[in-house]
N, C-alpha and C positions, 0 to 999 in steps of 0.2 A: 644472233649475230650470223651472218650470214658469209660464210668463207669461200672464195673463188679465187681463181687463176691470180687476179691481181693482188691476192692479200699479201703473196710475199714481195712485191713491189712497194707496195703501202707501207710495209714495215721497217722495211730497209730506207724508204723517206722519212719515216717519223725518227729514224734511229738520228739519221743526221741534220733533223732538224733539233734536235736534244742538244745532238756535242754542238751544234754551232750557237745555239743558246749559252750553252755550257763554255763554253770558248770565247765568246762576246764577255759573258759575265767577269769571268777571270781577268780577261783584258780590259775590261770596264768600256765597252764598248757599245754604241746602240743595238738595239735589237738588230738583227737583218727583215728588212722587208720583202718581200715577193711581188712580181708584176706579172701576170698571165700571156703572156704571148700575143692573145690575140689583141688584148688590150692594148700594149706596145702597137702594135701596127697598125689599129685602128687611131691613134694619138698620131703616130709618125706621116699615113697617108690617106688619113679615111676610110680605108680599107681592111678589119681583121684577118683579109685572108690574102693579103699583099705578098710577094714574093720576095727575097732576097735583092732581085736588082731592083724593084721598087724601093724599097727602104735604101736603097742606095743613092738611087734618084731624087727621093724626097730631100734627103738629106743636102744634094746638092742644089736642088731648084729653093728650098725654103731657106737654107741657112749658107749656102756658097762653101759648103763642108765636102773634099772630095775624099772619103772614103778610102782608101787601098784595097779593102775586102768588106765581105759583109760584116765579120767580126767584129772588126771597126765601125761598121756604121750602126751595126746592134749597141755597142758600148757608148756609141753617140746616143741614140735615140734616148737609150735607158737612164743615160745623165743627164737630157732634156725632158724624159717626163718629170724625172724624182723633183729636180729645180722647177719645175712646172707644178707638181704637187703640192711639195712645200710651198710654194712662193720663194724659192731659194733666186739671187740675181734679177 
């Protein structure tokens, strides 16, 4: 095993990927799923390496969605892949 700078990073990920398993289960709730970033933005514009106002733009050119911040328009995106994923709508 090989330990480097990032392993205290790593750990502190795995920790809370445990309680939110651990928290899901309790509340008898789906797993949580993960979506990579760059994936998002290559789904949202073509592009994994799209900007902030890009995903903003996409959002409003493909779907007439006008955003307030990127926030919002990350939280759109990522509820149009996961229903894109599933087949959800």
């Amino acid at each position: 095993m090989n330990v480097n700078s990032h392993f205290y990073d790593m750990r502190k990920l795995c920790e809370l990927r445990g309680i939110l398993l651990e928290v899901c289960d309790e509340l008898e709730l789906p797993e949580p799923v993960f979506v990579n970033v760059m994936s998002l933005k290559k789904f949202a514009t073509g592009n994994g390496k799209a900007s902030k106002v890009d995903m903003i733009k996409a959002a409003e050119s493909k779907y007439n969605f006008h955003a307030k911040n990127d926030d919002e328009a990350d939280a759109f995106w990522i509820f149009k892949y996961y229903c894109n994923k599933y087949r959800v709508f």
